[in-house]
N, C-alpha and C positions, 0 to 999 in steps of 0.2 A: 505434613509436608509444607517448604515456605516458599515464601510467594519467588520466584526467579528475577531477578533484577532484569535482566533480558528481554523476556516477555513484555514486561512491561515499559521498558525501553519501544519497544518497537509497534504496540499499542502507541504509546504515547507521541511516537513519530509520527503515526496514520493522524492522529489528532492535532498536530502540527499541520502536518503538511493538507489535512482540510481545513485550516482556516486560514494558512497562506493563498491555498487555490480562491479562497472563498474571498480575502479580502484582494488577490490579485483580479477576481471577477468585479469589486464592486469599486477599486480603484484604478484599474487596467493593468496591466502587465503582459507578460510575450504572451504570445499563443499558444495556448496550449495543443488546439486544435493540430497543429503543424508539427509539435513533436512526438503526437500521437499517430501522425501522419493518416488523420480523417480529413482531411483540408474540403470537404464537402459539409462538414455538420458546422453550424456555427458555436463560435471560441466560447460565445457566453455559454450557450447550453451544456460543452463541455466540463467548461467550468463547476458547472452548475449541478452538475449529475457528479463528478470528481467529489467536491467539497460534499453532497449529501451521502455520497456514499461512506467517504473516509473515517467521519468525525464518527456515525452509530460504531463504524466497525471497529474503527481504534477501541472505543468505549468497553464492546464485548471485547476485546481481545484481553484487553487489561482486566476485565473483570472475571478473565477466564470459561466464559460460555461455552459450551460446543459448538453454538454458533457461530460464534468469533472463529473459531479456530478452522471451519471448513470453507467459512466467507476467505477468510485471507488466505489459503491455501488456496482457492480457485482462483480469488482475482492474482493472488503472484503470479502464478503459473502464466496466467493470463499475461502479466504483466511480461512476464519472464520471455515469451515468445514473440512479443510486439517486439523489443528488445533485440533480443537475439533477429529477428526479421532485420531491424535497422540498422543494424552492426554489420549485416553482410549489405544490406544493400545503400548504408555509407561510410562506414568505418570510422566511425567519429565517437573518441571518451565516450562521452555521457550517455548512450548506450550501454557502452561493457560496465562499466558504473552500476546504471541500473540491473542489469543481469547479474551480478556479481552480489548486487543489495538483495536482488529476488532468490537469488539461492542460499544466502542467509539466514533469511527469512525464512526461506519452505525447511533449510536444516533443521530452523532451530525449533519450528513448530513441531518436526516432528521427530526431534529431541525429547520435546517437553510438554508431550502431547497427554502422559500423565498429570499433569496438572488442570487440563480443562474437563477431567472428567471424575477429579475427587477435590472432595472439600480444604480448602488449603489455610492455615494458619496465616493471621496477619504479620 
């Protein structure tokens, strides 16, 4: 079986988008804290737990782990409900964006959910 280009497209997203959080944490950028709508926890530490979490999980995902694949399946889902919460309670894009990205993601995981649990040709 070969590696899905997909998969590892969106591994490689998670891995973006933690060292964007990560250099938005050590150069500043919008608050993250605010569109997570935690506006109680501070932006850094946000930040901060964001970028440590994304960058291992991107890693497993692209490298096909089992673990990879149940980490991103709970944080989407995760993601997926903050989302859908903010979408009725402001109605604003980048909400249904990310709902839209989060069910992509949980499709294609478990699409392609044979591939994190057999040895895959490079």
């Amino acid at each position: 079986m070969k590696k899905s280009r997909v998969v590892t497209f969106i591994g490689g997203f998670y891995i973006f988008g933690g060292i964007i959080v990560f250099l938005s944490l050590v150069f500043g950028g919008s608050p993250l804290n605010l569109v997570f709508d935690v506006s109680d926890i501070s932006d850094k530490l946000v930040k901060l737990i964001i970028s440590l979490i994304y960058i291992p999980l991107g890693y497993l995902y692209i490298q096909r782990k089992p673990l990879g694949k149940w980490l991103v399946l709970i944080l989407t889902i995760i993601f997926f409900c903050i989302s859908a919460d903010l979408t009725n309670k402001y109605g604003k894009q980048p909400y249904i964006g990310n709902m839209l990205y989060s069910l992509f993601v949980i499709t294609v995981t478990i699409w392609k959910r044979s591939e994190f649990n057999k040895t895959i040709q490079q």
